[in-house]
C-alpha positions in Angstrom: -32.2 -1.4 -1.5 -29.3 -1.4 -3.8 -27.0 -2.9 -1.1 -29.2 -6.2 -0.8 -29.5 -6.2 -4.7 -25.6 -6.3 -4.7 -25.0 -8.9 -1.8 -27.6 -11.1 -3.6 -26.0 -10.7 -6.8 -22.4 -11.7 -4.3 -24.2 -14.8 -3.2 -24.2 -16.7 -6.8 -20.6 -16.0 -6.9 -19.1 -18.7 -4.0 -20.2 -21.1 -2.0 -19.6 -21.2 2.5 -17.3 -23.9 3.4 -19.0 -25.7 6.0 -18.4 -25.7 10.1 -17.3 -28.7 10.9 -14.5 -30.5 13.0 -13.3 -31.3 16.4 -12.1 -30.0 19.1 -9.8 -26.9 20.1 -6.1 -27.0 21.8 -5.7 -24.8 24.8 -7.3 -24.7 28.0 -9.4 -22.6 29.7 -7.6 -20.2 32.8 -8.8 -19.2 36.2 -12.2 -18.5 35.9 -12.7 -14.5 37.6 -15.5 -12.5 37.7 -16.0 -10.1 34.9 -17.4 -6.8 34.7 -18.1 -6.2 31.3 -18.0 -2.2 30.0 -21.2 -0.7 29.5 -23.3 -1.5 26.3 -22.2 0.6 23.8 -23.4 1.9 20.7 -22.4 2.7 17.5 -24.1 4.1 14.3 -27.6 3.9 16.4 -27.0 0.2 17.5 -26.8 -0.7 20.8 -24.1 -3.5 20.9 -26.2 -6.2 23.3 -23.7 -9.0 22.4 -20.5 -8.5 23.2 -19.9 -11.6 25.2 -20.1 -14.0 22.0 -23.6 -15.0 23.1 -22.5 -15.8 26.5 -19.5 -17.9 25.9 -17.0 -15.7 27.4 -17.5 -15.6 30.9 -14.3 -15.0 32.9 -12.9 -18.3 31.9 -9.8 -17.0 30.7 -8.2 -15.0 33.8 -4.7 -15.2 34.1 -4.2 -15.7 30.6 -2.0 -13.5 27.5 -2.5 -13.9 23.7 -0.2 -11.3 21.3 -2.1 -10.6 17.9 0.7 -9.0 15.6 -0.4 -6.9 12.8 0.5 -3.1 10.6 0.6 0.2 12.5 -2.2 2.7 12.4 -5.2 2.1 11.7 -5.8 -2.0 12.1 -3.9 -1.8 15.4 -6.0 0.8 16.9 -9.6 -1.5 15.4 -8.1 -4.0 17.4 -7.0 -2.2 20.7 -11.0 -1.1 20.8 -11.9 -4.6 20.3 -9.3 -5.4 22.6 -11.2 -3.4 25.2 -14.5 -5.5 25.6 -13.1 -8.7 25.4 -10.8 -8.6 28.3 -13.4 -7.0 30.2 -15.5 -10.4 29.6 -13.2 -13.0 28.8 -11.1 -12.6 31.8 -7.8 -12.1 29.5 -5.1 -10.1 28.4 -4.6 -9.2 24.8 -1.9 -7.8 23.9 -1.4 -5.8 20.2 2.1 -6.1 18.5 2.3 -4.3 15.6 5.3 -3.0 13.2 5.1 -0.1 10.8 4.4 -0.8 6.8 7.8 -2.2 5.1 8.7 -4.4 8.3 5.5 -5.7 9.0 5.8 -8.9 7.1 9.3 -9.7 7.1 9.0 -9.3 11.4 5.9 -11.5 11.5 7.2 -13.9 8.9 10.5 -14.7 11.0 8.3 -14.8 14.3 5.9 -17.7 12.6 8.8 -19.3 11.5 11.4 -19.2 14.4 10.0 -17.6 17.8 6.7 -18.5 17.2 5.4 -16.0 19.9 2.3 -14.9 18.1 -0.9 -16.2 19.0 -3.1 -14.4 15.9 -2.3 -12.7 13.0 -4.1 -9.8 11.1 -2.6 -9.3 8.1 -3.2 -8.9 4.1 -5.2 -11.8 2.5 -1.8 -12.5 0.2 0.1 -13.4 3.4 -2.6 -15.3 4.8 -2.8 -17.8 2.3 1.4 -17.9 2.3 1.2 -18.9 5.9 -1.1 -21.3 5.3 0.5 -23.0 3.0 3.2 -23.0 5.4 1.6 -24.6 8.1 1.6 -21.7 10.3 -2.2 -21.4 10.9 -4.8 -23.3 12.4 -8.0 -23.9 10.8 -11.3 -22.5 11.8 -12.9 -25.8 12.2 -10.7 -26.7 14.8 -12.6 -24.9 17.2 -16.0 -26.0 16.4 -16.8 -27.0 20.0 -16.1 -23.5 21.9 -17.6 -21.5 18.8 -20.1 -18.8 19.5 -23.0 -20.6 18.5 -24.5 -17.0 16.7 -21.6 -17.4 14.4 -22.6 -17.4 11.8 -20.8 -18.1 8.7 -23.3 -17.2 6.1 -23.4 -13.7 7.2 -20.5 -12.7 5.7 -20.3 -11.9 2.4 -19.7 -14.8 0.2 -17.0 -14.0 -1.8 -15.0 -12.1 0.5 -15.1 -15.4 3.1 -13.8 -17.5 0.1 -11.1 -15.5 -1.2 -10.4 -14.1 2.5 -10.4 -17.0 4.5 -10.0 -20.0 2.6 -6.9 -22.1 1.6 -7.4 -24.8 -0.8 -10.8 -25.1 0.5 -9.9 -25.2 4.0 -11.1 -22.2 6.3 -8.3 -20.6 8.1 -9.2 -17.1 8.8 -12.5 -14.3 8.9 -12.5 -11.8 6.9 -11.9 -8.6 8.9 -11.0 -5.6 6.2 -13.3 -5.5 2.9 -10.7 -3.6 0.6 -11.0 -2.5 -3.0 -9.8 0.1 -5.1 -12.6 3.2 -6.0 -12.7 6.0 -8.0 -13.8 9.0 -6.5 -14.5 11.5 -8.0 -15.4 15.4 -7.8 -19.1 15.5 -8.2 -19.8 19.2 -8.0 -17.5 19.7 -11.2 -19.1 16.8 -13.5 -22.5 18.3 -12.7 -21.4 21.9 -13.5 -23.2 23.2 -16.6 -20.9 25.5 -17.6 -18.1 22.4 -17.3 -20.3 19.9 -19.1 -20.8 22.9 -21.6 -16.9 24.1 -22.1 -15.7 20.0 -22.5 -18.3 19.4 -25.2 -17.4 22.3 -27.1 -13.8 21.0 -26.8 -14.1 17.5 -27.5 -16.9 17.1 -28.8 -18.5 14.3 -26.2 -20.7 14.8 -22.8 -18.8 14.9 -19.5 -19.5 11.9 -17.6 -18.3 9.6 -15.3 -15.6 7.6 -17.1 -15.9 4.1 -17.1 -13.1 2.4 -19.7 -9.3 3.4 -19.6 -9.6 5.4 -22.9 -12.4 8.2 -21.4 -10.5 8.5 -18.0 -7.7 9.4 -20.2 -9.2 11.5 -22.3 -11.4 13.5 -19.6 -8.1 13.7 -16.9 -5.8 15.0 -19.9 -8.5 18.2 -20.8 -8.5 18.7 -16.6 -5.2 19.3 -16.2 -4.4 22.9 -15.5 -1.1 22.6 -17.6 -3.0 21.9 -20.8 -5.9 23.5 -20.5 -5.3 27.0 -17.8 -9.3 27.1 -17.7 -9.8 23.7 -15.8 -10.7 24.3 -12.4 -8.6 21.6 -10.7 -4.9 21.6 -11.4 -4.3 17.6 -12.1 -6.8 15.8 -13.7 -5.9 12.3 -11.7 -4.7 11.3 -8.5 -3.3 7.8 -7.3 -0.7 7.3 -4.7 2.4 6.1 -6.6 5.4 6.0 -4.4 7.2 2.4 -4.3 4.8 0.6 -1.9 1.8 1.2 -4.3 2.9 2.1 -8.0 1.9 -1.3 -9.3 -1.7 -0.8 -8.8 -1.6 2.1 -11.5 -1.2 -0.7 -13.8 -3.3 -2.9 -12.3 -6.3 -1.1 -12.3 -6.1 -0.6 -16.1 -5.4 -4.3 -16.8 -8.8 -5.5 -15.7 -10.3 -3.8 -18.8 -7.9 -6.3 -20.7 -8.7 -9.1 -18.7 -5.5 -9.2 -17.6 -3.8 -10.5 -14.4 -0.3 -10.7 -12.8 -0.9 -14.3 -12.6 -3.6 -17.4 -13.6 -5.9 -19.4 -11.7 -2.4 -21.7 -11.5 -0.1 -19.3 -10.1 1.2 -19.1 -13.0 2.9 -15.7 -14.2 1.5 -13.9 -17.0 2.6 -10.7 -17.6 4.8 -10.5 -20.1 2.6 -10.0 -23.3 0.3 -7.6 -25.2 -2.4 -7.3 -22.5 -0.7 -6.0 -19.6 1.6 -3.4 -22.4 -1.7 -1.7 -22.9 -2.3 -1.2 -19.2 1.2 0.4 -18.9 0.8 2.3 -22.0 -2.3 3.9 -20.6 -0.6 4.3 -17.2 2.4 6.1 -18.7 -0.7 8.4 -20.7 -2.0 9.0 -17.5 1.5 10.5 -15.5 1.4 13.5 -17.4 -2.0 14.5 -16.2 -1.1 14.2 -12.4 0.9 15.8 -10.3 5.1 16.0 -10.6 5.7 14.6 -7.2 3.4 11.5 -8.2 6.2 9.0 -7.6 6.5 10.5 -3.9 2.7 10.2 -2.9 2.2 7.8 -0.4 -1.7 7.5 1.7 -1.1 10.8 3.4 0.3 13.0 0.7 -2.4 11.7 -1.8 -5.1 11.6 0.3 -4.1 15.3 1.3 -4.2 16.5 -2.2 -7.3 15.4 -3.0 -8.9 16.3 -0.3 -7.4 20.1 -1.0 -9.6 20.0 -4.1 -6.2 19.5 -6.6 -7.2 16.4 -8.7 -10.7 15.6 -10.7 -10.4 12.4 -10.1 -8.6 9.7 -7.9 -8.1 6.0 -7.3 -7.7 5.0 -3.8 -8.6 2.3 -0.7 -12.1 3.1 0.7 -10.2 4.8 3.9 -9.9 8.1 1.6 -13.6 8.7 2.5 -12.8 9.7 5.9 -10.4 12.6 4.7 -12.3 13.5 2.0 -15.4 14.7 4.4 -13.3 15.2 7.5 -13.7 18.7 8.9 -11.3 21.2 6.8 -11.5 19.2 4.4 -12.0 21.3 0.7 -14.0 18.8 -1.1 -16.9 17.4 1.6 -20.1 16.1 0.0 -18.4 17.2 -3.5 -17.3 13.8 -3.9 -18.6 11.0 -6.0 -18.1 7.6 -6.1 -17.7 4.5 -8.7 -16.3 1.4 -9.9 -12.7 2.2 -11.3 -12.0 2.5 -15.3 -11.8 -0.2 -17.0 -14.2 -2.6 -14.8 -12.0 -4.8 -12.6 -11.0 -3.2 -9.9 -7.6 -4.3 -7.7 -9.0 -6.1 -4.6 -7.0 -5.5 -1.4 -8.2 -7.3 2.2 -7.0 -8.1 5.6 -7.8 -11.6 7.7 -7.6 -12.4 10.8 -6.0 -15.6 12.0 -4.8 -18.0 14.7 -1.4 -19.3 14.5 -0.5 -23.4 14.9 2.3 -21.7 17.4 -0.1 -20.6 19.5 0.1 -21.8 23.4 -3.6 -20.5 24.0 -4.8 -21.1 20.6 -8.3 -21.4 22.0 -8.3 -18.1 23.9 -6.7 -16.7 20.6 -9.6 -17.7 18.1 -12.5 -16.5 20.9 -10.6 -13.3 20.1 -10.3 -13.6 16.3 -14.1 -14.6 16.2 -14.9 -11.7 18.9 -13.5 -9.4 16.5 -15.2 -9.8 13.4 -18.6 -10.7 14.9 -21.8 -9.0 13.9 -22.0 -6.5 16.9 -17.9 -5.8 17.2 -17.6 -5.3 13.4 -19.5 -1.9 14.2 -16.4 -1.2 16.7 -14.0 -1.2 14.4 -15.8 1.2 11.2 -14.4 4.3 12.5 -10.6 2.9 12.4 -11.7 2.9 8.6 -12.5 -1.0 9.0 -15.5 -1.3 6.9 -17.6 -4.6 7.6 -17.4 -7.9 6.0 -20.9 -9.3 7.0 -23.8 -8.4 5.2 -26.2 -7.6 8.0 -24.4 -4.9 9.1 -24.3 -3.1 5.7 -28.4 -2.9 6.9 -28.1 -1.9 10.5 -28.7 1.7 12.3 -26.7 4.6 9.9 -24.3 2.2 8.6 -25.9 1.9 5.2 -26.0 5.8 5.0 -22.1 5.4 3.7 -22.9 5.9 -0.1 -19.5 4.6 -1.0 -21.0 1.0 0.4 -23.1 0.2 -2.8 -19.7 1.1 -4.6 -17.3 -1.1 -2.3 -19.9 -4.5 -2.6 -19.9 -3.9 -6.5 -16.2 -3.1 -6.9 -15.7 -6.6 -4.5 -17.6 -8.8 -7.0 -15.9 -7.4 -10.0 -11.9 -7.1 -8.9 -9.7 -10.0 -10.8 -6.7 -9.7 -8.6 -5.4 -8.8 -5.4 -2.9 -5.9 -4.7 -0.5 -8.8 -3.7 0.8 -11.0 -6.0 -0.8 -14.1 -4.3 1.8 -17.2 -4.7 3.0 -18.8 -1.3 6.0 -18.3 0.1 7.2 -16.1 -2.9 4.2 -12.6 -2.5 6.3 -10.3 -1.3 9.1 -10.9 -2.7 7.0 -11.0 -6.0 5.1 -7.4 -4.5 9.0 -6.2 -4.8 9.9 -7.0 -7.8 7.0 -5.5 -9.2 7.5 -2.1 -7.4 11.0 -2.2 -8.4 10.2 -2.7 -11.9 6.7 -0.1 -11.5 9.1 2.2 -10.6 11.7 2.5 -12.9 9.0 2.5 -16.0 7.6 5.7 -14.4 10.6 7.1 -13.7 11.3 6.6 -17.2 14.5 4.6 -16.8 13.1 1.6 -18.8 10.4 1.0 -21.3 7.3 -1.0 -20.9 8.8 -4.3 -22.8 11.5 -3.9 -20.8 9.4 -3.9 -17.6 7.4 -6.4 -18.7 10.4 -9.0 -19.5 11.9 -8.3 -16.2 8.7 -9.1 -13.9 7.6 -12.2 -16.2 11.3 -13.6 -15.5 12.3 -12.2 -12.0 9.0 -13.7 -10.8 9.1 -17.2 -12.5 13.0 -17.6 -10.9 11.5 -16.6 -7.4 9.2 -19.2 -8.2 11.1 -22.0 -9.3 12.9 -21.7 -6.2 10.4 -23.2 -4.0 9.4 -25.7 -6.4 13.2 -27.3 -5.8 
């Protein structure tokens, strides 16, 4: 199966820190009898352990943990989690979550000041920020009231080193797999008559591109403006708007082995390398559509999914739309590595704070979450799994983006975030800011490239005073 071949391939990549330590703070509660919810199932698996192997027994009654994360979709996965473990642990979770733009700045000051957070889901980026801060507590520390089915080695290797690890210390799982993918319309690079009308135009076959200079090439004969024959009117899609702009970019700078910054958090973007990527970016904004700069995860996602664009780089959550019902484009869609290679890498953890008052209630429920049987809970809220045995269980597999997401994870350079403590999104700001004002054609790329190399390094002296 390609999936195993993939993982296996994964495995060479990193090495699993090892489970070891002592003891966890935090007490257990009132013990009260549980009744837990009936056994559910999910993509043909019947969910038999959803008491972490018996370890949660009604020993936590009486008690509250707050798990702050993003709106939408990871605050729904964990309400459904949220659901079976109070009916065996005895507990009350409670979900505090703040909408995109405030998310970090609110759980930032809460860490820091009220410390009233007892876990944290949030972007990989800010994971390793607060862990450099000394605001999470390691996984080890909880060694002795650790589901003994744990597990480590079941998730996938590289995603539990760059996901949970600090400096080689384990602070969090790994709870959202993310990387960009290019999807693709399927039905129109298998048309005939299409394969027949671009050959006779350019002179090469129609296929799936796979370096920056044939996406450009194939998106600018697709667009309806330059050619009135195409059958889609933009020939690429991305969202764009200021939250996201930078990963245009991005995704073409992995073909140029370039990254925002080195292994030594240093910045390097100023230079010849990372030009190219914009220069091919700037190629690409007159093959999409006008309101590009305006297209947030819902207005993109929409397009596409009305059959405007070819083709389209996106998180693995456009699936869903793009085979919801109504949708104009289900099982026409295709999917593959992005241009150029090296794909950005997104990814959420899952953590316990060193605030915590019931920090031992608080990592039953971060481990609760991401184990084998409640990963499957948490698919539909677009939540795709981090372990490698449930890419093989009941339908799951059936996803034929999943080959496409495990090979896109061991081939991404960088993450979405700029990943230097205490400074990422501050860093993620200036580089929209400056994203922004290249495609808006207010500024040139050396321009753009000066400003981010020097806005970043004097974020980043700061903390080094």
């Amino acid at each position: 199966m390609r999936i195993k071949k993939i993982i296996a391939s994964m495995l060479a990549v990193c090495s699993l820190a090892a489970f070891s330590g002592c003891g966890a703070n935090g007490s257990t509660g009132k013990s009260v009898k549980v009744e837990p919810l009936p056994t559910p199932e999910a993509y043909g698996v019947k969910l038999e352990n959803l008491d972490s192997s018996g370890t949660l027994k009604g020993q936590y009654g009486g008690k509250t943990i707050t798990v702050a994360t993003r709106t939408g979709d990871f605050e729904e996965a964990l309400k459904e989690a949220a659901k079976y473990f109070e009916a065996v642990s005895g507990a009350k979770v409670v979900i505090q979550s703040f909408p995109p733009g405030n998310d970090v700045e609110k759980i930032q000051l809460d860490l820091s000041t009220s410390k009233t957070f007892d876990a944290v889901l949030m972007p990989v980026a800010n994971i390793h920020s607060y862990a450099a801060s000394g605001y999470l507590r390691k996984i080890n520390d909880f060694k002795k009231v650790a589901d003994p089915d744990l597990d480590l080695d079941d998730f996938i290797p590289s995603v539990l080193d760059l996901y949970g690890k600090y400096q080689g210390e384990l602070y969090a799982f790994p709870y959202k797999p993310d990387s960009q993918i290019f999807f693709y319309r399927k039905d129109i690079f298998d048309d005939p008559n299409v394969q027949q009308q671009f050959k006779a135009a350019t002179g090469k076959d129609l296929k799936v591109p796979t370096t920056n200079a044939e996406m450009i090439e194939i998106a600018d004969w697709f667009t309806k403006s330059k050619n009135p024959s195409s059958p889609v009117e933009y020939g690429y899609l991305s969202q764009a708007f200021d939250q996201a702009g930078r990963l245009t970019w991005m995704n073409r700078a992995g073909q140029y082995d370039q990254t925002v910054t080195n292994a030594k958090n240093e910045v390097t973007v100023d230079n010849e390398n990372t030009k190219k990527a914009m220069a091919d970016v700037l190629k690409l904004k007159e093959d999409t559509a006008p309101q590009w700069l305006q297209l947030g995860w819902d207005e993109a996602n929409k397009l596409f999914a009305d059959g405007q664009a070819l083709m389209m780089e996106q998180w693995p959550g456009l699936y869903a739309t793009v085979n919801a019902d109504g949708s104009k484009v289900k099982d026409k869609v295709g999917f593959a590595v992005t241009p150029g290679g090296a794909p950005v890498l997104g990814g959420w953890s899952i953590a316990v704070t060193s605030g915590s008052k019931e920090a031992e209630l608080a990592y039953k429920f971060v481990e609760f979450a991401t184990s084998k049987d409640a990963e499957l809970l948490k698919i539909d809220n677009t939540m795709d799994p981090t372990r490698q045995s449930n890419f093989d269980r009941g339908t799951v597999g059936d996803n034929p983006q999943y080959p496409v997401l495990l090979e896109s994870l061991s081939k991404g350079k960088q993450l979405a975030d700029v990943d230097i403590p205490y400074i990422s999104s501050k860093a993620n700001d200036i580089l929209e800011q400056e994203t922004q004002a290249l495609l808006s054609g207010k500024q040139d790329i050396d321009t753009t490239t000066k400003n981010i190399q020097e806005q970043i390094e004097a974020e980043a002296a700061k903390i080094k005073k």
